[in-house]
C-alpha positions as CSV (number, residue, x, y, z in Angstrom):
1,X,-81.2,-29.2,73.0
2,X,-83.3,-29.2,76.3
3,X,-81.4,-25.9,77.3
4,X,-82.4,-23.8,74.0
5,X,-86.1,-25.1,74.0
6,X,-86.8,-24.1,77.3
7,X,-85.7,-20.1,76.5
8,X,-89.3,-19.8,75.4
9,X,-91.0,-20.4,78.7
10,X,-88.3,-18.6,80.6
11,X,-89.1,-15.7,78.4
12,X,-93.1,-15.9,78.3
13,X,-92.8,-16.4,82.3
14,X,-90.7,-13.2,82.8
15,X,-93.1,-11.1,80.8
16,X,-96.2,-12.6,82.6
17,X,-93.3,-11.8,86.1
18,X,-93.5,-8.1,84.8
19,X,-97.0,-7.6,83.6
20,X,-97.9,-9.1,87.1
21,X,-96.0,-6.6,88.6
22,X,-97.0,-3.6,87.5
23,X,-100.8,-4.8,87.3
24,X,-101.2,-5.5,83.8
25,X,-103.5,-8.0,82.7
26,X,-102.6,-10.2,79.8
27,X,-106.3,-9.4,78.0
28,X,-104.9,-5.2,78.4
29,X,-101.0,-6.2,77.4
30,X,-102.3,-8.0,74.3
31,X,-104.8,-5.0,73.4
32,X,-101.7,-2.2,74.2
33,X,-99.5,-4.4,71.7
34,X,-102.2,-5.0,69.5
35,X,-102.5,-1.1,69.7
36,X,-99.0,-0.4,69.2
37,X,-98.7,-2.6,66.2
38,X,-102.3,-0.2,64.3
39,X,-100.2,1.9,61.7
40,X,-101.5,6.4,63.0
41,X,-103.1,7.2,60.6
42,X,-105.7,10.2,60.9
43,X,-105.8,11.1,57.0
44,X,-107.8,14.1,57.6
45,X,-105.9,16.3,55.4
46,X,-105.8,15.5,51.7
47,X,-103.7,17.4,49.1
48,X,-103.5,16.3,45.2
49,X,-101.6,17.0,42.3
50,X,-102.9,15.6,39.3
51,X,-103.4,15.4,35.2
52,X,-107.0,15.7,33.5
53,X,-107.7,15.2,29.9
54,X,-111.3,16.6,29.1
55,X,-113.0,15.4,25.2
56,X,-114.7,18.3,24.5
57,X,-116.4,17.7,20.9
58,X,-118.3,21.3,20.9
59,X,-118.1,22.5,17.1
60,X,-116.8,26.1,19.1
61,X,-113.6,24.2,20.1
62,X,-113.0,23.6,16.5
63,X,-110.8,27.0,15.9
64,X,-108.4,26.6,19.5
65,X,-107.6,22.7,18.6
66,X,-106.5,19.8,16.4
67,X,-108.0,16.8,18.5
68,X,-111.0,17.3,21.2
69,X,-108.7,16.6,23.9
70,X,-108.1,19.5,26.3
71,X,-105.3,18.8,28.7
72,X,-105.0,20.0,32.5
73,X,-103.4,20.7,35.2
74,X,-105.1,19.8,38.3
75,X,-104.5,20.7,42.0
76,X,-106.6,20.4,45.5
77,X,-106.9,20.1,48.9
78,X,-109.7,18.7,50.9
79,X,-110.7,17.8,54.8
80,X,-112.4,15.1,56.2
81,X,-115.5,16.7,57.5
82,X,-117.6,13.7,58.8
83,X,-116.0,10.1,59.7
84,X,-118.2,6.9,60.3
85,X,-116.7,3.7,60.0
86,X,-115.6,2.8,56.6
87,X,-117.5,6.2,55.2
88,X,-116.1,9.9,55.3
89,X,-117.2,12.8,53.8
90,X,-114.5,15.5,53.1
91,X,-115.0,19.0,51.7
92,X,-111.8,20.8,49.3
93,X,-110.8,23.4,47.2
94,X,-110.1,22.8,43.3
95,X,-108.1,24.4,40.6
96,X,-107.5,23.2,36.8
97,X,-106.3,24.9,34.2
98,X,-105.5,23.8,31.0
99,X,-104.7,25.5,27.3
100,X,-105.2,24.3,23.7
101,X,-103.3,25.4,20.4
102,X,-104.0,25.4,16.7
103,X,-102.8,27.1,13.6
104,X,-104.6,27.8,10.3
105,X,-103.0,29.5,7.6
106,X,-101.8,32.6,9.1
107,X,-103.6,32.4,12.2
108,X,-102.6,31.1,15.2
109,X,-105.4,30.3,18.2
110,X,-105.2,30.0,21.5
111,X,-107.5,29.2,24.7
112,X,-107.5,29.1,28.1
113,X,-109.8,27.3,30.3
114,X,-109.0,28.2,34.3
115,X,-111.8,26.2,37.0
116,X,-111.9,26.6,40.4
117,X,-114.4,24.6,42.2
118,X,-115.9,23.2,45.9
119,X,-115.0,19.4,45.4
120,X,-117.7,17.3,47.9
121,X,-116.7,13.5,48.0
122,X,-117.7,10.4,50.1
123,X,-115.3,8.0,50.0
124,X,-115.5,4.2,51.0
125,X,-113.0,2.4,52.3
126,X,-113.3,-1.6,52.1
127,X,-110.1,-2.1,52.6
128,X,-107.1,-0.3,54.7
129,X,-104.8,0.4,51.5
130,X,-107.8,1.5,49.5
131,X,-110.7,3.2,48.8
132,X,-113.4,4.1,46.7
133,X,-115.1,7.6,45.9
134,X,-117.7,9.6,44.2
135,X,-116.9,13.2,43.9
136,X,-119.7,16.7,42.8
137,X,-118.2,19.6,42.3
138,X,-119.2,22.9,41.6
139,X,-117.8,25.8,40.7
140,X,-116.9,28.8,38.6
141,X,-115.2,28.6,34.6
142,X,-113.3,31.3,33.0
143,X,-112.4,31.3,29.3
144,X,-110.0,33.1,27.3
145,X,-108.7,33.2,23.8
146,X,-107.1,34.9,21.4
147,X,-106.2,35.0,18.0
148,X,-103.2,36.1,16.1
149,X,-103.1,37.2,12.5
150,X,-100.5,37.9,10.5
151,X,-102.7,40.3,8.2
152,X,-104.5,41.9,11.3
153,X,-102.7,44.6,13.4
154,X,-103.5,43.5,16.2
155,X,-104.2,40.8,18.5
156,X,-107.8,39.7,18.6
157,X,-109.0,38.2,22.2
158,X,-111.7,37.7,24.2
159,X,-112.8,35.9,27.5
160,X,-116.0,35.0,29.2
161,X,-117.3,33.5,32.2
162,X,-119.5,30.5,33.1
163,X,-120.7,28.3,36.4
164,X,-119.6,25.0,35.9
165,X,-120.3,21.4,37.4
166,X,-117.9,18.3,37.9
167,X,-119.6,14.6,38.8
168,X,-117.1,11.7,38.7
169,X,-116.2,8.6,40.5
170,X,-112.9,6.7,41.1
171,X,-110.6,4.8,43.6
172,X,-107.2,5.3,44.9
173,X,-104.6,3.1,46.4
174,X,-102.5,3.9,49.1
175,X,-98.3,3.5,48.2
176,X,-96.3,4.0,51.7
177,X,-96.3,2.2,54.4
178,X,-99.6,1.4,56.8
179,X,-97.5,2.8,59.8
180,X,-96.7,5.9,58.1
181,X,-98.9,9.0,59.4
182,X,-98.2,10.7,56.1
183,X,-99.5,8.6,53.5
184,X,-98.7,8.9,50.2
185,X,-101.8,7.5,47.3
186,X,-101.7,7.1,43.0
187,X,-105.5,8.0,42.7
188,X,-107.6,7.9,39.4
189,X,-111.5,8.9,38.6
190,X,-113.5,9.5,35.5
191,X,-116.2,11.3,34.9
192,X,-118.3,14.1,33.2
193,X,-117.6,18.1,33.4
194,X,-120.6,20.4,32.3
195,X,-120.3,23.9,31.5
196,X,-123.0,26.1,29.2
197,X,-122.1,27.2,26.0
198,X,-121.0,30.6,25.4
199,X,-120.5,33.0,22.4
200,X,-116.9,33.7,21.9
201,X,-116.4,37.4,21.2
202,X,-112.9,39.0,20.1
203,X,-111.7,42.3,20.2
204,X,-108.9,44.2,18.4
205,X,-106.4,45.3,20.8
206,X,-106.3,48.7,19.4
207,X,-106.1,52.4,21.3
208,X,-109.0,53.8,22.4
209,X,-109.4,56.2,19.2
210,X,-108.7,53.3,16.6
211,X,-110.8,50.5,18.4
212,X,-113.3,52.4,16.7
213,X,-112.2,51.4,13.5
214,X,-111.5,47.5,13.9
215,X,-114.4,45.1,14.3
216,X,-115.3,42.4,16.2
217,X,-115.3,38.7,15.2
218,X,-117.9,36.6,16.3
219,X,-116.8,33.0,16.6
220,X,-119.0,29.8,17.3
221,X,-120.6,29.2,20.9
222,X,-118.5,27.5,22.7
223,X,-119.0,25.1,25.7
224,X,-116.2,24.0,27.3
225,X,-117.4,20.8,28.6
226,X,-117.2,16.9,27.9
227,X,-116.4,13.1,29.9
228,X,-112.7,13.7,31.4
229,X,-110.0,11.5,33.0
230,X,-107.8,12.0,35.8
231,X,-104.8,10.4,37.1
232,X,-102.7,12.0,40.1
233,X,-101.1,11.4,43.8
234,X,-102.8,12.9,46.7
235,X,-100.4,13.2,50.1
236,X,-102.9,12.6,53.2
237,X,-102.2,13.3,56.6
């Protein structure tokens, strides 16, 4: 019993033997350990993958849908620009795109709605496996639909272009490990999208010599814009 409790000193008294030795003090051994033990993590890149649901309740969205949900596809990438403390303000690129069915009699319509945007967000980090943000992002909307007749001979489309403006805030939490430098996070926001409204124009796809003899239809303006969700992982590095 005397022999195992004295393995302790022996040990502490060698380490204090070598950090003698090679002129370390124990004040700089504890803050090299202490360093050793801090997970590397720069997290200056950011990339996301993620899925948005947008309630757009404009009367124009009426003809393209059955519900006011529109459903997208969201990707990014961002940098960390400015870092003070718990506070950093990163800069990215955004993409959604998202499309929206419906069928009435012997019609079938279909939109597109493809964003790309400048994302700027300040996050806040409290907490080492979390953090807070509020996100502005502007950027450029492009809408396309179509409609398909059974009765028609041809296919009648259209598509028109808008500016477009993203505010939301959320948090995100990170998943892998603290010592891991790629860090791997389930992030989710809310917010509101805001688009102006648009008249939605479609054209016979005819030749040039019988275009002449189709006409257009005019549907309701339509603004492609409402409160959205988001819920995705973003890989940080």
């Amino acid at each position: 019993m005397t022999a195992r409790s004295g393995r302790p000193e022996i040990w502490g008294a060698l380490l204090l033997v070598v950090a003698g030795a090679s002129g370390i003090s124990g004040d700089a051994l504890g803050a090299e350990v202490a360093a050793e033990a801090a997970p590397a993590r720069t997290e200056v890149w950011q990339g996301t993958v993620a899925l948005r649901t947008t309630l757009v309740r404009d009367r124009g969205f009426d003809p393209f849908a059955t519900t006011d949900a529109l459903p997208q596809l969201s990707l990014g990438v961002s940098r960390v620009l400015v870092r003070q403390g718990a506070l950093a303000l990163a800069l990215g690129l955004a993409f959604d795109t998202g499309a929206s069915d419906a069928s009435a009699r012997s019609a079938h319509a279909h939109l597109q709605v493809i964003r790309g945007s400048v994302p700027v967000e300040l996050r806040v980090a409290p907490l080492a496996r979390a953090y807070a943000f509020g996100r502005v992002a502007p950027g450029l909307m492009r809408v396309s639909a179509s409609l398909v007749d059974s009765s028609s001979p041809a296919t009648m489309s259209g598509d028109f272009s808008g500016l477009s403006l993203d505010a939301s805030a959320g948090v995100a939490v990170r998943l892998s490990p603290d010592r891991s430098v790629v860090g791997v996070w389930i992030e989710g926001d809310a917010g509101y999208g805001w688009t102006p409204s648009h008249e939605v124009v479609l054209q016979p796809g005819l030749g040039g010599a019988d275009q002449n003899k189709a006409g257009a239809l005019t549907l309701a303006p339509l603004a492609a814009r409402g409160a959205f969700g988001r819920l995705g992982l973003a890989v940080t590095y």
